[in-house]
C-alpha positions as CSV (number, residue, x, y, z in Angstrom):
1,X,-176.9,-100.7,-1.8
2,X,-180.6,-100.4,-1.7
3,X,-182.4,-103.1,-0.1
4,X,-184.9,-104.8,-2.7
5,X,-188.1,-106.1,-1.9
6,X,-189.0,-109.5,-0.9
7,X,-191.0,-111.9,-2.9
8,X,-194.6,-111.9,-1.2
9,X,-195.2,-114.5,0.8
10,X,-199.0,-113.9,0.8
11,X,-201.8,-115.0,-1.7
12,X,-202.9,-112.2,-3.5
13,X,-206.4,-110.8,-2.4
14,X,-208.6,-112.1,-5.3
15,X,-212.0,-112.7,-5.9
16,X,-214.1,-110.5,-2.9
17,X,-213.6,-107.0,-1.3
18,X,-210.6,-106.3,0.6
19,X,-211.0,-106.0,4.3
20,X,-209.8,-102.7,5.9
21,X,-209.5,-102.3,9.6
22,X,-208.8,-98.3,10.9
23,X,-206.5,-97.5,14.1
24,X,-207.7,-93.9,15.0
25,X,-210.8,-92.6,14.2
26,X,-209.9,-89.5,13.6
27,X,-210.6,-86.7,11.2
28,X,-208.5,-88.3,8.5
29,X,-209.3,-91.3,8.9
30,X,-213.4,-89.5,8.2
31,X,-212.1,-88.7,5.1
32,X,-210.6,-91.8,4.0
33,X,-213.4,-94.6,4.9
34,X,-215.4,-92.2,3.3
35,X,-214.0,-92.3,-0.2
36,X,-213.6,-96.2,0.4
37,X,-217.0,-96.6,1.3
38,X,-218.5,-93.9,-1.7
39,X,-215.8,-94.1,-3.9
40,X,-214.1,-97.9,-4.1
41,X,-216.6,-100.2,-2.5
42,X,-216.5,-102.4,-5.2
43,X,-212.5,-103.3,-4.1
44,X,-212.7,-102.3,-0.8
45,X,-214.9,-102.7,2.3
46,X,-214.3,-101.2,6.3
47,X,-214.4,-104.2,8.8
48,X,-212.9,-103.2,11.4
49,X,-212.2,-99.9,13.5
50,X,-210.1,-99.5,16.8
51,X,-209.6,-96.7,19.3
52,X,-208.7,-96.4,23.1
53,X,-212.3,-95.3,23.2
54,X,-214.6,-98.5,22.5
55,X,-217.4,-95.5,22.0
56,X,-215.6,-93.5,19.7
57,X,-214.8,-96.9,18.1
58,X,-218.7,-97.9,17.5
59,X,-219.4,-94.4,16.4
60,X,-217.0,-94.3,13.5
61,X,-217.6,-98.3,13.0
62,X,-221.7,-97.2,12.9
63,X,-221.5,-94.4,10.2
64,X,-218.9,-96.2,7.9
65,X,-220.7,-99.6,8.3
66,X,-217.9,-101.3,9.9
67,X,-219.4,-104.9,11.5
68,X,-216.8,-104.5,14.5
69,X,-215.5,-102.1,16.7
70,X,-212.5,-102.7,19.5
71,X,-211.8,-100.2,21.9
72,X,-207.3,-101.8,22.0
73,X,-205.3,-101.8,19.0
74,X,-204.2,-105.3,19.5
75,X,-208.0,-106.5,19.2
76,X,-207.9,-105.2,15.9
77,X,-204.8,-106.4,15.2
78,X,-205.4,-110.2,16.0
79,X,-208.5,-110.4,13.7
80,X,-208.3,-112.9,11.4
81,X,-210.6,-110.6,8.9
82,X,-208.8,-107.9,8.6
83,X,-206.6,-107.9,5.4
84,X,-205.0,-104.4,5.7
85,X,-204.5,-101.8,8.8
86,X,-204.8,-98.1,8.1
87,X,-202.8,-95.9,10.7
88,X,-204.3,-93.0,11.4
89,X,-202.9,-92.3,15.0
90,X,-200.4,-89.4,15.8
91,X,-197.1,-89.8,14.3
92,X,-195.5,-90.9,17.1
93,X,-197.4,-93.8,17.5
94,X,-197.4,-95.0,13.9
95,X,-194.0,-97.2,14.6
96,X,-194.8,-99.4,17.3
97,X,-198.5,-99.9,15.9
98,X,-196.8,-101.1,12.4
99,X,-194.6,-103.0,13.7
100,X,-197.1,-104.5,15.5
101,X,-199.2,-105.6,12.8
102,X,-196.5,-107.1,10.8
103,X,-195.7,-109.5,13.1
104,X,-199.4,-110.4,12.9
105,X,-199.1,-110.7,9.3
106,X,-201.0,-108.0,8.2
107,X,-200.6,-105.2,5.7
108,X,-200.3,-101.4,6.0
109,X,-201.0,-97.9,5.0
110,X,-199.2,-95.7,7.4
111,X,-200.4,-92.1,7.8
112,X,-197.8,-89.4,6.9
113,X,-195.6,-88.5,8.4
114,X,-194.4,-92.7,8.4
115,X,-192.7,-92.6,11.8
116,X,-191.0,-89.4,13.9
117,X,-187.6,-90.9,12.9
118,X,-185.8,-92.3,10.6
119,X,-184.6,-95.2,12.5
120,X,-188.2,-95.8,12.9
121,X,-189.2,-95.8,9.5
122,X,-186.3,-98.2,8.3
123,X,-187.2,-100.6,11.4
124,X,-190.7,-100.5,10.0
125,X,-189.4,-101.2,6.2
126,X,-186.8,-103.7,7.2
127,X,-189.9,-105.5,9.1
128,X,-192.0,-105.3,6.0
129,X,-189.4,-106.6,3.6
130,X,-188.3,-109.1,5.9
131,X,-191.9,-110.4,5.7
132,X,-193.1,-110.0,2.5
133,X,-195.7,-107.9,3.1
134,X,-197.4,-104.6,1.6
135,X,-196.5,-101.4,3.6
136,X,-197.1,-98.0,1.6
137,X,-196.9,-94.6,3.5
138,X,-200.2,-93.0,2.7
139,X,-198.7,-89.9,0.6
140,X,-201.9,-88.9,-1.2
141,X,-200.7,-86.2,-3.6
142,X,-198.3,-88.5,-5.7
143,X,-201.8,-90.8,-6.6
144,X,-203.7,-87.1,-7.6
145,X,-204.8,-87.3,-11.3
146,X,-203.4,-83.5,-11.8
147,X,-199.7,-84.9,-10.0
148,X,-200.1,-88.4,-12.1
149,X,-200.8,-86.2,-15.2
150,X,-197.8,-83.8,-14.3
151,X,-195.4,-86.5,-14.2
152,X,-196.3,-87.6,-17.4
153,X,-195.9,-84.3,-18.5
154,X,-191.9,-84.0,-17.0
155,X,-191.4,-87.0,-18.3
156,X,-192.5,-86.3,-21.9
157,X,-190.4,-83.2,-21.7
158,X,-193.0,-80.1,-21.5
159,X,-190.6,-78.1,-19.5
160,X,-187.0,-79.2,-21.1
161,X,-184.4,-80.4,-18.2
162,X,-186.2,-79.8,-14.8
163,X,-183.8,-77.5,-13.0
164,X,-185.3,-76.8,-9.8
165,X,-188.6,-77.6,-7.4
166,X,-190.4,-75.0,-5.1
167,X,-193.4,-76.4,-3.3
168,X,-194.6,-74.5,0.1
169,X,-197.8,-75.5,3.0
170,X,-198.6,-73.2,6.1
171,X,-201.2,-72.6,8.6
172,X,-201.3,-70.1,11.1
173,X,-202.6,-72.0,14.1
174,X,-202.4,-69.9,17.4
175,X,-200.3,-71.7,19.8
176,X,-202.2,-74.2,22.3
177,X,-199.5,-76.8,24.1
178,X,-202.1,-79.5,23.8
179,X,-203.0,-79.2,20.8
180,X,-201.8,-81.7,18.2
181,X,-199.4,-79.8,16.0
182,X,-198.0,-78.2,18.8
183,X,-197.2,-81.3,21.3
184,X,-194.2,-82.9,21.2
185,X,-195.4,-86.0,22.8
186,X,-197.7,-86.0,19.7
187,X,-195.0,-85.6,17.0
188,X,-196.3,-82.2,16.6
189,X,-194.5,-79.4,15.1
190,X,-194.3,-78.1,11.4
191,X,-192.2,-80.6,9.2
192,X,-194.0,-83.8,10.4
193,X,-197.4,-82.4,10.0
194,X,-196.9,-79.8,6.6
195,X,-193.4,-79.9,6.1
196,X,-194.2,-84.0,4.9
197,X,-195.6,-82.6,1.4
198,X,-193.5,-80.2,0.0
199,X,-190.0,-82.5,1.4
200,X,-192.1,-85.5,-0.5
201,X,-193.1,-83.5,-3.6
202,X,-189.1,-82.3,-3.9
203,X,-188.4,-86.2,-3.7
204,X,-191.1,-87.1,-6.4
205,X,-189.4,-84.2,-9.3
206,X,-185.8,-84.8,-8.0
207,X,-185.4,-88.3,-7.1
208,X,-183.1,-90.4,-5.0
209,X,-181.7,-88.7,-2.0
210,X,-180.2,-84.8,-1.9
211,X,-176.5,-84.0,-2.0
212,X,-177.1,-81.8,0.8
213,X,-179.5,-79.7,3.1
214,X,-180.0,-76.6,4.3
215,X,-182.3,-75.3,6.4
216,X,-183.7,-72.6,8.3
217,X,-186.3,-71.7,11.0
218,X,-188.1,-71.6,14.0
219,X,-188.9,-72.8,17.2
220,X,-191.9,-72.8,19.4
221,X,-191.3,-71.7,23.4
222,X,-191.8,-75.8,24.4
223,X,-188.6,-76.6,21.2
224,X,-190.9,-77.9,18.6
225,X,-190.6,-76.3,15.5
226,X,-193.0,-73.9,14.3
227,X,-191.5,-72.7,10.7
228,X,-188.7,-74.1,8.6
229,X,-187.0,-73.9,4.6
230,X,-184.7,-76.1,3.4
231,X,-183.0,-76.3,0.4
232,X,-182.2,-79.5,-1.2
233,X,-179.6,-80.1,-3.5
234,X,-179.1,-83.1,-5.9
235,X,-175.9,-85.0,-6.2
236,X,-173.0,-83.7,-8.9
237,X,-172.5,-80.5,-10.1
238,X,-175.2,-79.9,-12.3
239,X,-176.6,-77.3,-9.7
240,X,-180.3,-78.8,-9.3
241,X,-182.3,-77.9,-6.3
242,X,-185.0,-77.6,-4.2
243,X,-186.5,-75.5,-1.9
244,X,-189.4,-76.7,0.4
245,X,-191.4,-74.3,3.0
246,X,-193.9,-74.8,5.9
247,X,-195.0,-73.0,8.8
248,X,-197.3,-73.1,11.7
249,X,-196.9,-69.0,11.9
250,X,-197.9,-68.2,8.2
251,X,-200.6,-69.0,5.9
252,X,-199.1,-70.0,3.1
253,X,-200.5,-70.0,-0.2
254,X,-199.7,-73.9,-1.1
255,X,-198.1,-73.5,-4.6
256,X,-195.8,-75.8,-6.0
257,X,-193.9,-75.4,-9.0
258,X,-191.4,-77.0,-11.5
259,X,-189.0,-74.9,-13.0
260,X,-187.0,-76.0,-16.5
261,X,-184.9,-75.2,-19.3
262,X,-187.6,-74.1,-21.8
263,X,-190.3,-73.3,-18.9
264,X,-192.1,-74.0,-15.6
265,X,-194.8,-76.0,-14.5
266,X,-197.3,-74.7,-12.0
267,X,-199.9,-76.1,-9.2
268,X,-202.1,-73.7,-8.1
269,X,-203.2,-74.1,-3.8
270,X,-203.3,-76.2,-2.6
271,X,-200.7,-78.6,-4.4
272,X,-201.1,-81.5,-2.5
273,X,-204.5,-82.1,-3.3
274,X,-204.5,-80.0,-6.6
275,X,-207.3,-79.9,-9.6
276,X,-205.6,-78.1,-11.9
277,X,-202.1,-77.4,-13.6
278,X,-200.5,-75.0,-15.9
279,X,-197.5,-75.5,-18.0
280,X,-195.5,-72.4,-19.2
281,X,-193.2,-72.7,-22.2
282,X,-191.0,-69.8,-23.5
283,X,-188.5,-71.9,-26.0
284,X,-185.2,-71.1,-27.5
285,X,-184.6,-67.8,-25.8
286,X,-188.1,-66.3,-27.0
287,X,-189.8,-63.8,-24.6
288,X,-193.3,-65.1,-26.4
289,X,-195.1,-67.6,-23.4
290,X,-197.2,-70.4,-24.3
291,X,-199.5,-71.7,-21.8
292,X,-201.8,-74.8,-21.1
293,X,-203.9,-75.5,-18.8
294,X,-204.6,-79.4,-17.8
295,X,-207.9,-80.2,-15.5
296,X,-207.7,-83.3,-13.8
297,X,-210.4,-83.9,-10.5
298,X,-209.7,-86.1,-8.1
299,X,-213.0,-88.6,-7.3
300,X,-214.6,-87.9,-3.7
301,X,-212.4,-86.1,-1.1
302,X,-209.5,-87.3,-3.0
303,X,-208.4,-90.5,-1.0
304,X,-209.7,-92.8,-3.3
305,X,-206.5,-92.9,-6.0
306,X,-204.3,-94.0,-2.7
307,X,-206.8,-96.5,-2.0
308,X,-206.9,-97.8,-5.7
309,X,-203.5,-98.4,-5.4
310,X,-203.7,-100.5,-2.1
311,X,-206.2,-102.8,-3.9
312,X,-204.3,-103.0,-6.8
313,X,-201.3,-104.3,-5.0
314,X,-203.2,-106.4,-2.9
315,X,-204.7,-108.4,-6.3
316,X,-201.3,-108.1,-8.0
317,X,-199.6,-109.6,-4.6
318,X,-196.6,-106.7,-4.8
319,X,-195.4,-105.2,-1.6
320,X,-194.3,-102.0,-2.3
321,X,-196.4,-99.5,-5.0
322,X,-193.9,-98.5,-7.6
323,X,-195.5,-94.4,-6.8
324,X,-194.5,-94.1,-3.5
325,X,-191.9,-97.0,-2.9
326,X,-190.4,-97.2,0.6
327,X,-187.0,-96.1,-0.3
328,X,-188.8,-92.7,-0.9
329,X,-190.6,-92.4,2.2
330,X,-186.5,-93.5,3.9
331,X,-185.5,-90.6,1.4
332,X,-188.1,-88.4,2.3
333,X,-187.9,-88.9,6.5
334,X,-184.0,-88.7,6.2
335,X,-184.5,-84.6,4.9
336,X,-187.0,-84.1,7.5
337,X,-185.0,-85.4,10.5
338,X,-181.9,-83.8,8.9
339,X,-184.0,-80.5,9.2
340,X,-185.4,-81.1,12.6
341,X,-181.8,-81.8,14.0
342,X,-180.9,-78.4,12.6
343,X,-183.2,-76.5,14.2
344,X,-182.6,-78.4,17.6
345,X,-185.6,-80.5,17.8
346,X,-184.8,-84.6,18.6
347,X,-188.5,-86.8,18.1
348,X,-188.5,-90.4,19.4
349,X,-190.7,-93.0,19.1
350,X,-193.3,-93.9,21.3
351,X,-193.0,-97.7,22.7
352,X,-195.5,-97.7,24.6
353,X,-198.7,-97.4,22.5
354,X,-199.8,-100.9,22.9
């Protein structure tokens, strides 16, 4: 049975901003305080940011306008002013730093990927649940206007019975041991870092959790891996399926795609942060296609619709956003550890990050 949500035991953020504090001020994190500060100040301000570095701390802190800067996680953690903690660190690191700030009382947007295993993400959810409080991994394509208009879309039928799901994101980034995406100590590797979105956007068409997996790929020289496929197949014998691709080797083009019974659904690169869709139809057999095209922009870099959705839970006092509920980020991390243990790669969880 699925575990349900508890009843919130927190007062609903009403009636002033709600106060973000940031642990790791790193390139996403740029991106996100950005679109809170341009893009949803009126809900949201930046309080607090933390970082092993107490000058990288006041740097970020200076240029988003945060008032403090703390150069330990567990400063941030313990102030009393900070509503709701971003985690931005490596994925390794994102267990013990939520868990963390749970016990402090304090809500969460996790960076994808959630945790490096899934026992770490479902310690992390139990936590939350047990506590009542908001925990949302920060999956920023589901919240896109183009993927909130394409589910609509599914939904209304524009493609018939959705049969099966092809999404794809690669980079080729020359191996460097040290470097992020290629450290294990960092989480690094292909699925964690790429393989997140196209596993999540198979999860978001499909629902629920697959039948089965299979997967292929590669490793790098130091066992992380470098490229991977895997197929995904829904439960029963209707023969519904997914296939999910990401690399570290190729540049991929970043298309995702939705294939049905009276046609296909298509987001141009890169899908996970798309502008644009096209719908295909070619009904009852005919070889004649109809296509439209639907524009949707996201506002600023695109975090803000993620963010919107924090606040609004916040106000609403709900722990869990009904987009991107925390059984689909435990659906979504089971596929992905599934597929590492495949290829021969075992992550872990650092413990010793505070």
């Amino acid at each position: 049975m699925t575990a349900q949500p508890q009843e919130p035991s927190f007062e609903p953020v009403a009636d002033r901003p709600v106060r973000w504090g940031v642990i790791g001020a790193g390139r996403i994190a740029e991106g996100v305080m950005t679109d809170l500060r341009e893009q949803c100040a009126a809900d949201g301000v930046l309080h607090a940011v933390a970082s092993r570095s107490a000058d990288r701390a006041r740097d970020f802190a200076d240029r988003h306008g945060a008032p403090v800067a703390y150069g330990s996680y567990l400063e941030l953690l313990e102030d009393p002013d900070v509503d709701v903690v971003y985690v931005a660190t490596p994925h390794r690191q994102h267990h013990q730093v939520a868990l963390a700030a749970l016990e402090r009382g304090k809500h969460l947007l996790v960076e994808k990927a959630f945790t490096c295993t899934l026992e770490g993400s479902r310690e992390v959810v139990d936590a939350a649940r047990a506590r009542g409080r908001f925990v949302m991994e920060a999956m920023w394509t589901r919240f896109q206007p183009t993927v909130v208009r394409m589910r609509e879309l599914l939904a209304e039928g524009a493609v018939g019975e959705v049969r099966s799901v092809r999404a794809d994101l690669g980079l080729r980034v020359p191996f460097d041991a040290g470097d992020r995406l290629w450290d294990p100590a960092q989480g690094g590797g292909a699925l964690l870092d790429l393989g997140v979105y196209p596993v999540s956007w198979l999860q978001m068409v499909l629902g629920g959790t697959p039948a089965s997996v299979e997967v292929a790929g590669t490793r790098a020289d130091n066992g992380v891996d470098a490229e991977a496929t895997v197929l995904w197949r829904t439960a029963g014998d209707d023969g519904r399926h997914g296939v999910a691709q990401c690399s570290l080797l190729s540049p991929l083009p970043g298309v995702a795609a939705v294939f049905g019974s009276e046609g296909w659904l298509e987001v141009p690169p890169r899908f996970h942060h798309p502008g644009r869709l096209v719908v295909h139809r070619r009904r009852d057999g005919r070889s004649v296609e109809e296509s439209q095209e639907v524009t949707a922009p996201a506002r600023g870099t695109g975090y803000a619709h993620e963010l919107d959705e924090v606040h609004r839970c916040l106000r609403a006092g709900l722990t869990e956003s009904e987009v991107m509920p925390l059984d689909d980020t435990l659906a979504v991390m089971g596929v992905l550890e599934e597929a590492l243990h495949a290829l021969g790669v075992q992550h872990d969880e650092d413990r010793d990050v505070l």
